[in-house]
PLY file of the C-alpha trace (Angstrom):
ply
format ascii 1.0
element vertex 181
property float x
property float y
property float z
element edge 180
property int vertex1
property int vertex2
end_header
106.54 83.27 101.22
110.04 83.29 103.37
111.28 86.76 105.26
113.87 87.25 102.70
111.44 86.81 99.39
109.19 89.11 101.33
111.88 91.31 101.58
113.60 90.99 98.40
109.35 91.90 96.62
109.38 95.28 99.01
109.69 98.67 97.30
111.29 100.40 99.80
112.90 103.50 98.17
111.95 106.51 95.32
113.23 109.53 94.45
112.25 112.50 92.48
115.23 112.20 90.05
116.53 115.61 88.67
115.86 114.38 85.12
112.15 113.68 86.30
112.22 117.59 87.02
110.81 120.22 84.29
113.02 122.64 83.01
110.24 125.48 84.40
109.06 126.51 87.36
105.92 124.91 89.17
103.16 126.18 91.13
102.52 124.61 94.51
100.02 122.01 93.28
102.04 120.40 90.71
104.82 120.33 93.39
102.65 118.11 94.99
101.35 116.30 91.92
104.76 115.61 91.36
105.82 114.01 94.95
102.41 111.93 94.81
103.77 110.41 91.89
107.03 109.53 92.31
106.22 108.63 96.04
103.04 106.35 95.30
104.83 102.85 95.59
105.80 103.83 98.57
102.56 104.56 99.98
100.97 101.92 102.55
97.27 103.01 101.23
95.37 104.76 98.99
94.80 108.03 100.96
97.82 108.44 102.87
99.45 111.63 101.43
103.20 111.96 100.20
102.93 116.13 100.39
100.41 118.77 101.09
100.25 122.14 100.79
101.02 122.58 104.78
103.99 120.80 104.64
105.46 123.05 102.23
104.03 125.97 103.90
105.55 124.83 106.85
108.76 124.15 105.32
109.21 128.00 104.04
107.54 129.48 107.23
110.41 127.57 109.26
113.13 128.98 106.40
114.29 125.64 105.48
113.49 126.33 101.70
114.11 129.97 99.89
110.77 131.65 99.40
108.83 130.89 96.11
109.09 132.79 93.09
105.74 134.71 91.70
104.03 131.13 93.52
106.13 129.19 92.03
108.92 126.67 92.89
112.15 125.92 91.03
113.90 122.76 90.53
116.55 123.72 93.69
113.22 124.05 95.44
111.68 120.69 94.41
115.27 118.69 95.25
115.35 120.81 98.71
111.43 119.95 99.26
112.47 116.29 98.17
115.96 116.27 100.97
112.90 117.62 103.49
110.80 114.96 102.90
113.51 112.17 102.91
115.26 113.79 106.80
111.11 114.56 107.88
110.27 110.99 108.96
113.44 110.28 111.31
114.28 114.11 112.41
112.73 117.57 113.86
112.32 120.19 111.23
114.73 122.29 113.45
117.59 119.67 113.51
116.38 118.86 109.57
117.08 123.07 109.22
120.29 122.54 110.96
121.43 120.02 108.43
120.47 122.42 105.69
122.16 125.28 107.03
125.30 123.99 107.83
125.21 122.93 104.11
124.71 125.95 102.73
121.29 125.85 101.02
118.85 127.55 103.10
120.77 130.65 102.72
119.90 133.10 100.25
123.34 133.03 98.53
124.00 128.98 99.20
127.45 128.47 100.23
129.50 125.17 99.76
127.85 124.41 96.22
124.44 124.52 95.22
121.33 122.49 96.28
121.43 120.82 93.16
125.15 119.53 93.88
123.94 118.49 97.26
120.83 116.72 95.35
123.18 115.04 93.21
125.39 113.47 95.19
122.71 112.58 98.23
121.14 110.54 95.25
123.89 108.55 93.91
124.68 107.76 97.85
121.13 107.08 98.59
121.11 104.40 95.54
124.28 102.72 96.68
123.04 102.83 100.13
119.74 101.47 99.19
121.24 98.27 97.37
123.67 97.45 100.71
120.87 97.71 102.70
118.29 95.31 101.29
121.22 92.74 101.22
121.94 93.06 104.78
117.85 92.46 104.93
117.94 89.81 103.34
120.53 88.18 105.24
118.76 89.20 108.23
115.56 87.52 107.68
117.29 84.50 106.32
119.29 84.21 109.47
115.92 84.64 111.72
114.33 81.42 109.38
117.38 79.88 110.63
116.81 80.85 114.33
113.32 80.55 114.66
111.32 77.56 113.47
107.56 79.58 114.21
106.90 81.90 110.63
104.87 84.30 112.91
107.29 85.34 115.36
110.36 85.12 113.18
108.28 87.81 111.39
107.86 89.73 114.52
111.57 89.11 115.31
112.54 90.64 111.88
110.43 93.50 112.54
111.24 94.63 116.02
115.20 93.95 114.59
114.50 95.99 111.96
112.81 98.91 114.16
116.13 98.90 116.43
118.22 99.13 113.91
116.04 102.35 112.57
116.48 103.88 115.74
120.56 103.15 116.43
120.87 105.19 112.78
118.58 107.98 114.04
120.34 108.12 117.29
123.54 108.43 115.27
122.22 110.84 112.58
120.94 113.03 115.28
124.86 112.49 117.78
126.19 113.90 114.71
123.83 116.89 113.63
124.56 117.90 117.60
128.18 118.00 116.89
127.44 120.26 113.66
128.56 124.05 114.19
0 1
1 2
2 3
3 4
4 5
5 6
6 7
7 8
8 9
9 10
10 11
11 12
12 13
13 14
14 15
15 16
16 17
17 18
18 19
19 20
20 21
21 22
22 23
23 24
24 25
25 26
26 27
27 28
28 29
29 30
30 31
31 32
32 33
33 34
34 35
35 36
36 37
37 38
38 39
39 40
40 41
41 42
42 43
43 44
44 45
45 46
46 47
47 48
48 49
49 50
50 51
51 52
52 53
53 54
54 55
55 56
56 57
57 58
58 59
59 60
60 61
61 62
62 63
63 64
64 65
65 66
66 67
67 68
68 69
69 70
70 71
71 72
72 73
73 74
74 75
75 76
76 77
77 78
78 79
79 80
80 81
81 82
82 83
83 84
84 85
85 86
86 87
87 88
88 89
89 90
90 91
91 92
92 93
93 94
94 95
95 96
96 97
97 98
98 99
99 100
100 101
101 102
102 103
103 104
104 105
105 106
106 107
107 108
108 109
109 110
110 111
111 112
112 113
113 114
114 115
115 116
116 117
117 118
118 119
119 120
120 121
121 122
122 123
123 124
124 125
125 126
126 127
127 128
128 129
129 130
130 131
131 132
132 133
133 134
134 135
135 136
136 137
137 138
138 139
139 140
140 141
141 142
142 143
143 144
144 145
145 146
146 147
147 148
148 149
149 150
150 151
151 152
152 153
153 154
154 155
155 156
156 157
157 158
158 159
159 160
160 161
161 162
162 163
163 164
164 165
165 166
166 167
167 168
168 169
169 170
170 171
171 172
172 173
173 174
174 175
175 176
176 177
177 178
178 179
179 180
């Protein structure tokens, strides 16, 4: 299979849409439930976990959500847990809390509109985003077919390209949380 067919067959994004969200409150393991299910294509085997109960712990102990109410977490705190998860495999939970602060949602009155607002719109930019993305992908890998006659290292090519390119947006996501105030 070429780079790009391989790369056009890759599920590389989910969400926990806000219409996937019940309209009551959920106790910790259905939090979890829920993440494990929306997340599962995205897994790279069977027991690698999406969320655990630690992570969320760890998420309220370092006050990037609002504490649960009576054990249980609303739908801000599922779309906060879900912005967490999203920031958690590129940035530090303290520059992640950063992020959240200067947004307003940490806070026990959240300023600047609500988590859910945030939510929203991080979603409909995360979908665009997504689509402009895979296309540069697939232009990528169809460019390194071009380049490279040998399948194996144009694959190797692709990945280490694809790696860089990870860490220049990282770099810049993290430039720009240090010029947050």
């Amino acid at each position: 299979m070429s780079l790009g067919k391989q790369v056009e067959a890759m599920m590389l994004d989910r969400h926990v849409h806000v219409e996937q969200l019940p309209d009551l409150d959920l106790y910790m393991d259905q939090v979890i439930q829920l993440f494990e299910l929306a997340f599962q294509d995205l897994k790279r085997d069977e027991k690698e976990k999406i969320m655990t109960k630690t992570m969320i712990n760890n998420y309220a102990k370092g006050h990037l959500l609002l504490p649960a109410k009576n054990k249980r977490y609303t739908k801000e705190h599922v779309m906060m847990i879900s912005m967490i998860y999203e920031m958690k495999g590129a940035l530090s939970l303290k520059d992640i809390k950063k992020v959240l602060d200067t947004a307003g949602v940490t806070a026990q009155e959240p300023k600047n509109g609500s988590a859910a607002s945030l939510y929203r719109s991080y979603l409909n930019c995360a979908d665009e985003k997504t689509e402009l993305v895979r296309s540069e992908m697939i232009k990528q890998a169809a460019d390194m077919e071009k380049k490279e006659a040998d399948p194996y290292v144009q694959q190797v090519l692709l990945i280490l390209s694809f790696i860089h390119q990870s860490n220049l947006y990282r770099r810049a996501a993290e430039k720009m949380i240090d010029s947050l105030s």
